[in-house]
VMD Tcl script that builds the backbone (N, CA, C; Angstrom):
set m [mol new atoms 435]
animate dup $m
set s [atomselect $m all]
$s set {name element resname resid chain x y z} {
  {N N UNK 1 A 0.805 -1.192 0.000}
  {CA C UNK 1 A 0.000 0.000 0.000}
  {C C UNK 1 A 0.857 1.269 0.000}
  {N N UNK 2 A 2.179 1.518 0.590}
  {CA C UNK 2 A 2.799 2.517 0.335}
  {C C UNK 2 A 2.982 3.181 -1.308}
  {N N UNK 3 A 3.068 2.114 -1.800}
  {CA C UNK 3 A 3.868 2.578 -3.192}
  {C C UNK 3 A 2.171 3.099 -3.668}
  {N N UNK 4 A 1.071 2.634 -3.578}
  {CA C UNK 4 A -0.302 3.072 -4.010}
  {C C UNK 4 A 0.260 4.741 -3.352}
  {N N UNK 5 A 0.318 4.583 -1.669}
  {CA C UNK 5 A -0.245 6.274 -1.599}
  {C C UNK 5 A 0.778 7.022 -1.785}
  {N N UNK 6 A 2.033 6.581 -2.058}
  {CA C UNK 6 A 3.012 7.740 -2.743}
  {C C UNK 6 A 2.538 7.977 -3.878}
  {N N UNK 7 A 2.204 7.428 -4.472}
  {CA C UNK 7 A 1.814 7.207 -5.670}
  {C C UNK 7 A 0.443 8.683 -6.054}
  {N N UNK 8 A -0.674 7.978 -5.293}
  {CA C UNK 8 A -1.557 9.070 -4.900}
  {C C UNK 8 A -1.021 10.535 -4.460}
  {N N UNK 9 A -0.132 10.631 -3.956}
  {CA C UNK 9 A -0.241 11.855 -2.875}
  {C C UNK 9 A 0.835 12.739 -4.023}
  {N N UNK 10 A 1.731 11.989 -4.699}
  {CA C UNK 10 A 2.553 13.227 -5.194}
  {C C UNK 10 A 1.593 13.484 -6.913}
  {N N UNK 11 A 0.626 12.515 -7.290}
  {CA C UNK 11 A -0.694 13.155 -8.379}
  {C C UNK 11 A -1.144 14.229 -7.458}
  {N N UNK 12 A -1.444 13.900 -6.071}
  {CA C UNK 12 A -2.355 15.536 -6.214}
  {C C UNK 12 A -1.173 16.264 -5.782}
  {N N UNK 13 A 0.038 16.309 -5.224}
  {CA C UNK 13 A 0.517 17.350 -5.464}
  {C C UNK 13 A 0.574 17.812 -6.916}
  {N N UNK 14 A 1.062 17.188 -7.587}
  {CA C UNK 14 A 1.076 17.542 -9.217}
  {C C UNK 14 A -0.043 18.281 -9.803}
  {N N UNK 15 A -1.155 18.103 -9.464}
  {CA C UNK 15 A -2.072 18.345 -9.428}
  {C C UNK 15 A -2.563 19.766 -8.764}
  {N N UNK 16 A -1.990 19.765 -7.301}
  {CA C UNK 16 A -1.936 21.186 -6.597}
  {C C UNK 16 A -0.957 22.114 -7.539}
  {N N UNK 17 A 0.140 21.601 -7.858}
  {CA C UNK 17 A 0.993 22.674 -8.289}
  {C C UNK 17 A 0.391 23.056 -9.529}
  {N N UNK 18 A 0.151 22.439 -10.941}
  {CA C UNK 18 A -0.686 23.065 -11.530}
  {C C UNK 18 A -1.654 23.734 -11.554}
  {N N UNK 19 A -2.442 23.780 -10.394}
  {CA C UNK 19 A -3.323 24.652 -10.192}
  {C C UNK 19 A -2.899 25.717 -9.947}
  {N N UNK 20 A -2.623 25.744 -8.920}
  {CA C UNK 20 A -1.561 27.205 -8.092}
  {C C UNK 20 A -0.922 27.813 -9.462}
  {N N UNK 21 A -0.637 26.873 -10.611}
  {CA C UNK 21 A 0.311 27.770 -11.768}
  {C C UNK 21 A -1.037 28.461 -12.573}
  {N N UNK 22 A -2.205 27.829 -12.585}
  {CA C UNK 22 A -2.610 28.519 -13.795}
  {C C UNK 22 A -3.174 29.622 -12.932}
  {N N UNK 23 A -3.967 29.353 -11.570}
  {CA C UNK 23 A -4.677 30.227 -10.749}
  {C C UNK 23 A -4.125 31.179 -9.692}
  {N N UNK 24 A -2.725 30.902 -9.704}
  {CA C UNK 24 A -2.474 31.898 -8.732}
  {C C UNK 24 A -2.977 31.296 -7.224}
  {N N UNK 25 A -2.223 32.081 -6.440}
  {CA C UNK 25 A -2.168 31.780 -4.848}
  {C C UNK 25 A -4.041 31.491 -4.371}
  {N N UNK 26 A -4.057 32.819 -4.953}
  {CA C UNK 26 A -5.395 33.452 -4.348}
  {C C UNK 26 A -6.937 32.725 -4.899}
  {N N UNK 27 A -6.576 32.583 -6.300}
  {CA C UNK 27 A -7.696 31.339 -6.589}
  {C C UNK 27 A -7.671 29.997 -6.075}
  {N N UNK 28 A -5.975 28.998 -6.689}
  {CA C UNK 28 A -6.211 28.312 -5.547}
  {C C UNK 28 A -6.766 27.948 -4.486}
  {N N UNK 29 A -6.506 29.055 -3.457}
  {CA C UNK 29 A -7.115 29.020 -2.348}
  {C C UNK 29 A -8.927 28.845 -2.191}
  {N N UNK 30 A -9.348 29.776 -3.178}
  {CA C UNK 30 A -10.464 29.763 -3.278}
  {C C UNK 30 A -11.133 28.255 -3.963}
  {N N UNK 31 A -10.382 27.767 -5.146}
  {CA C UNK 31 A -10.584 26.224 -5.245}
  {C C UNK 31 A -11.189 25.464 -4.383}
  {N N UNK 32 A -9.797 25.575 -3.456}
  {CA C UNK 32 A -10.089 24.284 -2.644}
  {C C UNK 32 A -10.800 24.732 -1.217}
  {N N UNK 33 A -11.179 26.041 -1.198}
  {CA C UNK 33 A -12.074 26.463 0.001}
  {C C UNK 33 A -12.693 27.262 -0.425}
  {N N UNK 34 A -13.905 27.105 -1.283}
  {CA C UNK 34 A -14.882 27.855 -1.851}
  {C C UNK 34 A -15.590 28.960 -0.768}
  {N N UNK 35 A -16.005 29.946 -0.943}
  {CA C UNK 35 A -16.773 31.150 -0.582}
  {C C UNK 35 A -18.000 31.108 -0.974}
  {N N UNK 36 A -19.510 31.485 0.050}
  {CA C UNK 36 A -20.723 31.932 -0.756}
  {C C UNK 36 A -20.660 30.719 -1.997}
  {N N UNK 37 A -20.853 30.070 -1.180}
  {CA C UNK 37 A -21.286 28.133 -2.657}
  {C C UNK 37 A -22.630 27.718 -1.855}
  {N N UNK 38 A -23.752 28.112 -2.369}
  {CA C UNK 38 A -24.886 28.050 -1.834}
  {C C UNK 38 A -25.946 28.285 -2.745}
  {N N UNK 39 A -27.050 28.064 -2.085}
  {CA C UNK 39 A -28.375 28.242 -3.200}
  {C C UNK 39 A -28.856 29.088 -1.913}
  {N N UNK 40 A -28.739 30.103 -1.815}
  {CA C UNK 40 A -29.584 31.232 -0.578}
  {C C UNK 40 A -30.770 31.430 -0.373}
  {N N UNK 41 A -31.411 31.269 0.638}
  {CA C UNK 41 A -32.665 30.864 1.146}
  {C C UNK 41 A -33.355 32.402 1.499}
  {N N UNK 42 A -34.858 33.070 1.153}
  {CA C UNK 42 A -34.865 34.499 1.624}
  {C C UNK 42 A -34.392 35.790 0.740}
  {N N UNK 43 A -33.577 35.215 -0.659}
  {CA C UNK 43 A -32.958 36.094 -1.033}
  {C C UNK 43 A -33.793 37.330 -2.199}
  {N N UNK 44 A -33.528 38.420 -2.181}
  {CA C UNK 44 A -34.003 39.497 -3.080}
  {C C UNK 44 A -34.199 39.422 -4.535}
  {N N UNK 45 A -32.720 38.865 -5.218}
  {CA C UNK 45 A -32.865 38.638 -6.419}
  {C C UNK 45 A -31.898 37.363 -6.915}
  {N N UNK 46 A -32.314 37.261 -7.447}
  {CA C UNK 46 A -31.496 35.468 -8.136}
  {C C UNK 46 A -31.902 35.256 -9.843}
  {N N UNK 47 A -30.632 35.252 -10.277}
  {CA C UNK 47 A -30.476 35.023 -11.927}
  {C C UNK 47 A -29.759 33.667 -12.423}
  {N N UNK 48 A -30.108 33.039 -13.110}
  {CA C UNK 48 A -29.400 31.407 -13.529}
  {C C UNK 48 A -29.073 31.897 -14.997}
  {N N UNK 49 A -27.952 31.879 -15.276}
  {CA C UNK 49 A -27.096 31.887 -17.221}
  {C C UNK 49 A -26.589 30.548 -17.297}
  {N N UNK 50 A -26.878 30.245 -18.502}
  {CA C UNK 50 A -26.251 29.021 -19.299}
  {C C UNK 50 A -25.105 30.010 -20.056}
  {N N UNK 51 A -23.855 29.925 -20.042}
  {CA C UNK 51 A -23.013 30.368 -20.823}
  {C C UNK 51 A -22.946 29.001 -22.059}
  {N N UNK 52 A -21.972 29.855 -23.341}
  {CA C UNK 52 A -22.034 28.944 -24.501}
  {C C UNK 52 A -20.961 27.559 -23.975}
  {N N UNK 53 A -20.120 27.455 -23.289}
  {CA C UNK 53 A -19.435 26.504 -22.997}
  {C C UNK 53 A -20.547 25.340 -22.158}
  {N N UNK 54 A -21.562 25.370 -21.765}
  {CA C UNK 54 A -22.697 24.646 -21.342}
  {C C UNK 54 A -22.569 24.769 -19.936}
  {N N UNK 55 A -21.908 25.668 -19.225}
  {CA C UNK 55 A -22.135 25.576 -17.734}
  {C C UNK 55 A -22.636 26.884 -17.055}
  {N N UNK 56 A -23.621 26.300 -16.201}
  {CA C UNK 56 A -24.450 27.342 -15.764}
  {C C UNK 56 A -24.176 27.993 -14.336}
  {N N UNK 57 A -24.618 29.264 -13.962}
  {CA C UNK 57 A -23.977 29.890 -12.999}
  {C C UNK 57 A -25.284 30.890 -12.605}
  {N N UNK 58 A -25.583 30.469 -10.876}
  {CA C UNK 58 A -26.605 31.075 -10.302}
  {C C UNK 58 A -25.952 32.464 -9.454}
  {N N UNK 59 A -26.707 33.070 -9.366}
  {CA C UNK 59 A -26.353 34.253 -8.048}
  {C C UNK 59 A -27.654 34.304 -7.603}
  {N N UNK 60 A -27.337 34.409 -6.380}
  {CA C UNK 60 A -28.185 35.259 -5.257}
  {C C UNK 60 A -28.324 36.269 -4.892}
  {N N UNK 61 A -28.776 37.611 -4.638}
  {CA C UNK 61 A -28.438 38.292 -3.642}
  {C C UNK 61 A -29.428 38.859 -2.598}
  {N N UNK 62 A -29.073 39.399 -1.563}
  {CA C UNK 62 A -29.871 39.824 -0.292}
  {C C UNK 62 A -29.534 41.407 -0.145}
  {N N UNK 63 A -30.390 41.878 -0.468}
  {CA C UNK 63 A -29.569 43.202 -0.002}
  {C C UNK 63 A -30.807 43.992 1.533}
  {N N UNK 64 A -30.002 45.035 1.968}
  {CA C UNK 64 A -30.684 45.731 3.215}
  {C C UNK 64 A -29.778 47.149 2.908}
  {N N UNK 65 A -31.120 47.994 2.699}
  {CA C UNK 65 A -31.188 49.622 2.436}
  {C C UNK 65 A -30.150 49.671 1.185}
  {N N UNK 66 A -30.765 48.728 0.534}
  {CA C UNK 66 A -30.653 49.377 -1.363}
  {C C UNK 66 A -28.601 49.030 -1.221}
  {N N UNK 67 A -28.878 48.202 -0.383}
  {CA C UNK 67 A -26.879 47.646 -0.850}
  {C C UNK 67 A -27.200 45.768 -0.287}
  {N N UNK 68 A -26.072 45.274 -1.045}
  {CA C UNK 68 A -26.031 43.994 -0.940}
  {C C UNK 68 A -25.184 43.350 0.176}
  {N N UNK 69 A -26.173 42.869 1.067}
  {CA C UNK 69 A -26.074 42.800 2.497}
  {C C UNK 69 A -25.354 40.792 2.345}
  {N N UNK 70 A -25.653 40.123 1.350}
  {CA C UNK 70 A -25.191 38.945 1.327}
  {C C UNK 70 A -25.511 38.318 0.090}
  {N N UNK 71 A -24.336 37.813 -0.600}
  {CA C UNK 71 A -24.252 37.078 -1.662}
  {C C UNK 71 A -23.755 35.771 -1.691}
  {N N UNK 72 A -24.667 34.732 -2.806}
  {CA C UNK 72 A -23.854 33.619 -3.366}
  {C C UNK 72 A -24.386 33.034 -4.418}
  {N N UNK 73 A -23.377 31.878 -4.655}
  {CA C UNK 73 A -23.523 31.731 -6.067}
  {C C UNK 73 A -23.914 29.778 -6.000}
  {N N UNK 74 A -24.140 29.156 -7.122}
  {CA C UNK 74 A -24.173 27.985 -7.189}
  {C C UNK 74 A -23.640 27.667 -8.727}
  {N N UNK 75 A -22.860 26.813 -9.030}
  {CA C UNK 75 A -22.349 26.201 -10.901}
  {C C UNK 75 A -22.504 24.775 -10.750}
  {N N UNK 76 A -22.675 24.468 -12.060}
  {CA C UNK 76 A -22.659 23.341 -12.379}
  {C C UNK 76 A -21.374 22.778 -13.456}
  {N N UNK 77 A -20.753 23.700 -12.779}
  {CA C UNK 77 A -19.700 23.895 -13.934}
  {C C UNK 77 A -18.352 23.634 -13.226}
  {N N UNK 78 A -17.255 23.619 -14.135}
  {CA C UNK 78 A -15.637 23.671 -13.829}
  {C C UNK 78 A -14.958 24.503 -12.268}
  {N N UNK 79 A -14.231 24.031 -12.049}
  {CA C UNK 79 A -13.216 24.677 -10.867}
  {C C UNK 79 A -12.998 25.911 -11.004}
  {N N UNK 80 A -12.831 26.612 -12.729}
  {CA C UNK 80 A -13.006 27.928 -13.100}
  {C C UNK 80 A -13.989 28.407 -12.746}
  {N N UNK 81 A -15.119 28.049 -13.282}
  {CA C UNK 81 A -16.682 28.530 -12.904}
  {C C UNK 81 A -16.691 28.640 -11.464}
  {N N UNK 82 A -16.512 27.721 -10.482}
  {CA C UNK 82 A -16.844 28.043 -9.102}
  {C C UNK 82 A -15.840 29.246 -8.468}
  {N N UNK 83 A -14.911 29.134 -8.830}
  {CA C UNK 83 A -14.120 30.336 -8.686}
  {C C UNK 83 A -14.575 31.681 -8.968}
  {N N UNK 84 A -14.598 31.848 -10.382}
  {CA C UNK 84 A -14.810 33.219 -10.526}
  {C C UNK 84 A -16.674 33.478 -9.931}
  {N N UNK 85 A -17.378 32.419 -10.101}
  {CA C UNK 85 A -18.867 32.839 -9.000}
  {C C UNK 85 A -18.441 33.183 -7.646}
  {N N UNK 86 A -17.750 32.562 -6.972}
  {CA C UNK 86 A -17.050 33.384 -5.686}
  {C C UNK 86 A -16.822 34.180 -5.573}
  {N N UNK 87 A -15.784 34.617 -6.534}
  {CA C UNK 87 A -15.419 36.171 -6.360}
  {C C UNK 87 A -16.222 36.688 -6.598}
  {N N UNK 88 A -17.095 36.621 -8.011}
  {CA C UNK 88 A -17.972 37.623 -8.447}
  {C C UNK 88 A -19.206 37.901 -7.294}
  {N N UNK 89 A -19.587 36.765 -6.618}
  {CA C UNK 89 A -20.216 37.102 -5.191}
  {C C UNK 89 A -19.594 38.055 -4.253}
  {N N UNK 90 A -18.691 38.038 -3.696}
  {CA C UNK 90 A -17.871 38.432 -3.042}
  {C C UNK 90 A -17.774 39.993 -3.505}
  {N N UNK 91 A -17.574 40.169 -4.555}
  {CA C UNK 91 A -17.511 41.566 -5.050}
  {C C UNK 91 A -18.602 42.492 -5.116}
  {N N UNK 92 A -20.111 41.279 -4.989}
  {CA C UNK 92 A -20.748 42.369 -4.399}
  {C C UNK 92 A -21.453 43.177 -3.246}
  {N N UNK 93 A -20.681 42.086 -2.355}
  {CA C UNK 93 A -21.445 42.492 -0.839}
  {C C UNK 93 A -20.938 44.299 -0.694}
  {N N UNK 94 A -21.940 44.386 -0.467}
  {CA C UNK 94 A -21.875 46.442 0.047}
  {C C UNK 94 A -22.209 47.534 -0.765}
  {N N UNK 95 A -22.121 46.303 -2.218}
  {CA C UNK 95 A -22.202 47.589 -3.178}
  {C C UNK 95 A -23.792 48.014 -3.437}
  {N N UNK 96 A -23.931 49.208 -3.473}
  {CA C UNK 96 A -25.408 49.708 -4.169}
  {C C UNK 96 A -25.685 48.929 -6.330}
  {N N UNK 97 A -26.621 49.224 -6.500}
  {CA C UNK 97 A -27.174 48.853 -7.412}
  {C C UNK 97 A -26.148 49.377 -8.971}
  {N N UNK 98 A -25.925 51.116 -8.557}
  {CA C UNK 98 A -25.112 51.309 -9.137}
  {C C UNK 98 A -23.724 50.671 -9.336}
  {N N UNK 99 A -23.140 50.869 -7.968}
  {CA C UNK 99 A -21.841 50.067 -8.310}
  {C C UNK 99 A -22.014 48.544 -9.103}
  {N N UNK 100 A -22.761 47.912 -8.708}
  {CA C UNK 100 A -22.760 46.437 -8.775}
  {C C UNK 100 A -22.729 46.641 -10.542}
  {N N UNK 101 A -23.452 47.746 -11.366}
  {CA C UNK 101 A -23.032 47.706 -12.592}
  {C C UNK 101 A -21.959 48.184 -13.066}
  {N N UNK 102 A -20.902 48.275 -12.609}
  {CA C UNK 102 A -19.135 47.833 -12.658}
  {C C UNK 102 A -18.871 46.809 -12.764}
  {N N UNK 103 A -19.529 45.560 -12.308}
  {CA C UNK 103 A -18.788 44.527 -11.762}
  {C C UNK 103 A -18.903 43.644 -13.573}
  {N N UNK 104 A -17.876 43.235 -13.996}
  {CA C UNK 104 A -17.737 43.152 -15.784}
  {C C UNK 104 A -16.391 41.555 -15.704}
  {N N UNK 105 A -16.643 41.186 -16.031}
  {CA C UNK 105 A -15.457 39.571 -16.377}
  {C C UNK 105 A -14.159 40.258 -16.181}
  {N N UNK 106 A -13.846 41.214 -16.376}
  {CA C UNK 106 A -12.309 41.939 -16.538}
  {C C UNK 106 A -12.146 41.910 -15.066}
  {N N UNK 107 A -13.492 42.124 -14.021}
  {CA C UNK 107 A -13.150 42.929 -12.329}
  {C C UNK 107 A -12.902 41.674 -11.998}
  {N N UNK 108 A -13.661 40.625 -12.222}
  {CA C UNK 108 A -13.420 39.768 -11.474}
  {C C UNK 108 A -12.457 38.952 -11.858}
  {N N UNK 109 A -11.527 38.512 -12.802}
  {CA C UNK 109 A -10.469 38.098 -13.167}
  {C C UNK 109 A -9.004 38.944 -12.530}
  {N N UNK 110 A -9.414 40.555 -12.627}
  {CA C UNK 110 A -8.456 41.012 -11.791}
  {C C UNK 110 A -8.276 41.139 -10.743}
  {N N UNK 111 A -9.693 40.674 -9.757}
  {CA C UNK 111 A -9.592 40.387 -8.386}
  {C C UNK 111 A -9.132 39.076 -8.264}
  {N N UNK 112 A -8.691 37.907 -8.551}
  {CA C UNK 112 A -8.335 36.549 -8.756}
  {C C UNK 112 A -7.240 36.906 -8.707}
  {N N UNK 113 A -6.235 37.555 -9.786}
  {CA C UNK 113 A -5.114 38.039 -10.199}
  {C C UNK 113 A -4.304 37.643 -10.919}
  {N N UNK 114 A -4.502 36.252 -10.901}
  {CA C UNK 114 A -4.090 35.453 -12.333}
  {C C UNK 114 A -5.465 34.301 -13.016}
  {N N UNK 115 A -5.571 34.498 -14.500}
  {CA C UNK 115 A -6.771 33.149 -14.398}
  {C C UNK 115 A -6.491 32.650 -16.092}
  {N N UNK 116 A -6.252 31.581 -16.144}
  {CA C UNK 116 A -6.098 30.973 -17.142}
  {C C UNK 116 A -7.045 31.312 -18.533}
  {N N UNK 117 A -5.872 32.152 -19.483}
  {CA C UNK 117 A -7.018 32.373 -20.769}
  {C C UNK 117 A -7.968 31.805 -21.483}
  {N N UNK 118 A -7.549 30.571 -21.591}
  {CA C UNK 118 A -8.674 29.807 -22.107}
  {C C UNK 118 A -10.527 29.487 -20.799}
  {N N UNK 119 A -9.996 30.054 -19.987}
  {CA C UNK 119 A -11.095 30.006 -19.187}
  {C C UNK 119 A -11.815 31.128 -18.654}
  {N N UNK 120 A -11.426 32.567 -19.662}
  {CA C UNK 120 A -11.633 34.185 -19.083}
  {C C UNK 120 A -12.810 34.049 -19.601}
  {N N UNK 121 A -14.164 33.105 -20.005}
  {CA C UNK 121 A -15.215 33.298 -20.034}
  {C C UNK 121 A -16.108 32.941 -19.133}
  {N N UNK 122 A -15.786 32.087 -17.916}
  {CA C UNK 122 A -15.947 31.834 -16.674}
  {C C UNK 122 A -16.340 33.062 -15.875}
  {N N UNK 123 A -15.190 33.606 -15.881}
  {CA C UNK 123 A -15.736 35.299 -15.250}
  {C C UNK 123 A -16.317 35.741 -16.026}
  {N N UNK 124 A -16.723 36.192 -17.533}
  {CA C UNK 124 A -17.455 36.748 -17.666}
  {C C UNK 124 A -18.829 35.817 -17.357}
  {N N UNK 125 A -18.993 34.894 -17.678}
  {CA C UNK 125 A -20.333 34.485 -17.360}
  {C C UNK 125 A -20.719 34.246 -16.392}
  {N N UNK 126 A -19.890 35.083 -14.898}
  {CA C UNK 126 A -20.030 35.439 -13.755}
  {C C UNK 126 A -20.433 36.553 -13.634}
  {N N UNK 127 A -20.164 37.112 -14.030}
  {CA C UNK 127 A -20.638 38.878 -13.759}
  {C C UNK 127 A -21.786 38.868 -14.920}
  {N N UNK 128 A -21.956 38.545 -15.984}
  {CA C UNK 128 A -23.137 37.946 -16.465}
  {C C UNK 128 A -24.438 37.941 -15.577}
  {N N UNK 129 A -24.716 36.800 -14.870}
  {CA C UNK 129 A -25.119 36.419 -13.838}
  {C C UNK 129 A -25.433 37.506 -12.807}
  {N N UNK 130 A -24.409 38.633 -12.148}
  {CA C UNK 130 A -24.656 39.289 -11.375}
  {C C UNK 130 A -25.342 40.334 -12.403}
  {N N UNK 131 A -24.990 40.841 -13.382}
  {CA C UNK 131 A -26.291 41.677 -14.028}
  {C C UNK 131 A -27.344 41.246 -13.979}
  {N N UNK 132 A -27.906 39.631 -14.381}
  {CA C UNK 132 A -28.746 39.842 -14.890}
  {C C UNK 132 A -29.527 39.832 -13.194}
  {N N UNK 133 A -29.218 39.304 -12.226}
  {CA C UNK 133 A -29.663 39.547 -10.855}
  {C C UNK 133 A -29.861 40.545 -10.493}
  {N N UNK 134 A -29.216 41.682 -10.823}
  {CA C UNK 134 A -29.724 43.202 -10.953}
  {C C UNK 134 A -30.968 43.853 -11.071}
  {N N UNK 135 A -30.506 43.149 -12.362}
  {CA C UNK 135 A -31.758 43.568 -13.420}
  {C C UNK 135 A -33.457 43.356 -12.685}
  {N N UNK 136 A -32.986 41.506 -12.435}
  {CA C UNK 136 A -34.287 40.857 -11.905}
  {C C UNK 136 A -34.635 41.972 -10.187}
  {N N UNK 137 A -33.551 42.590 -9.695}
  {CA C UNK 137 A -34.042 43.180 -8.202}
  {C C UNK 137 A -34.242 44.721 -8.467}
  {N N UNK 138 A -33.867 45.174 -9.649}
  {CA C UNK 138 A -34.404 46.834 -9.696}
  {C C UNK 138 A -35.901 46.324 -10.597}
  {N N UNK 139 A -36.222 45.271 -11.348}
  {CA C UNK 139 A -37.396 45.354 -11.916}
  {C C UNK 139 A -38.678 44.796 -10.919}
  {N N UNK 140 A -38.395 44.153 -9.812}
  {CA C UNK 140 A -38.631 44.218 -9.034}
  {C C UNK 140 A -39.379 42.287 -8.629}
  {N N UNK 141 A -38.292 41.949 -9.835}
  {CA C UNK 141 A -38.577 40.158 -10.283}
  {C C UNK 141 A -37.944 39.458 -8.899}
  {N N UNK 142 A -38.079 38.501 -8.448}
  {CA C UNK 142 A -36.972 37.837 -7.151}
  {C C UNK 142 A -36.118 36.839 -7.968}
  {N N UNK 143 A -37.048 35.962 -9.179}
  {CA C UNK 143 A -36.583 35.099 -9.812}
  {C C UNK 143 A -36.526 35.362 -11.097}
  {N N UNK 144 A -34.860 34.458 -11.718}
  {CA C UNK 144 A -35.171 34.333 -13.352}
  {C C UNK 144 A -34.444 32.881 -13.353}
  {N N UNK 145 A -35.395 32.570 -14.512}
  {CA C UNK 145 A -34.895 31.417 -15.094}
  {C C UNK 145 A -34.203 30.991 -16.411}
}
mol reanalyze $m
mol bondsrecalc $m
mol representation Tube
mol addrep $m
């Protein structure tokens, strides 16, 4: 059994270190200890996108006095996808309605700080998502489907 879990243990290092290369410290981290990974119970507004790569990406949000008091997200998608829905959650706790229309695939890739090109549509079809949740809580929708 040794030679099995050496065996095992230096794949996922191999495995860790590639990650850490394409994602950076800070995604990484977020990888393997996700943020706001929830389907939120109570919440104000909630938007579901199918991006063209076929994976879909929910937001939540809660807000109290017209700012976003608590966010999260849910994917059905890649390690990319759950990532950048994290952040892109994350980016919007506090903000008013206005700000939150800043929040664009570029913010949240540069809050990550490194993110693999072939996967910079992840964030956008994160912040995707937080528009269209916007949209659904200034029109005064709770849900979209």
């Amino acid at each position: 059994m040794d030679k099995l879990d050496d065996f095992v243990n230096n794949l996922q290092e191999q495995i860790f270190d590639e990650a850490r290369a394409a994602y950076g410290e800070k995604g990484f981290n977020r990888w393997r200890n996700p943020c706001y990974n929830t389907k939120m119970e109570g919440h104000d507004a909630h938007a579901r996108v199918t991006g063209k790569c076929g994976d879909t990406m929910e937001i939540y949000l809660k807000f109290e006095n017209h700012r976003v008091k608590n966010a999260s997200y849910f994917t059905d998608g890649c390690a990319s996808s759950s990532i950048c829905g994290s952040f892109a959650s994350e980016l919007t706790i506090g903000k008013d309605p206005d700000e939150l229309t800043e929040i664009t695939g570029e913010t949240v890739i540069k809050m990550i700080g490194r993110f693999p090109k072939e996967d910079r549509h992840c964030a956008f079809l994160a912040a995707e998502t937080v528009q269209e949740a916007l949209s659904n809580y200034m029109s005064g929708r709770k849900e979209a489907k």
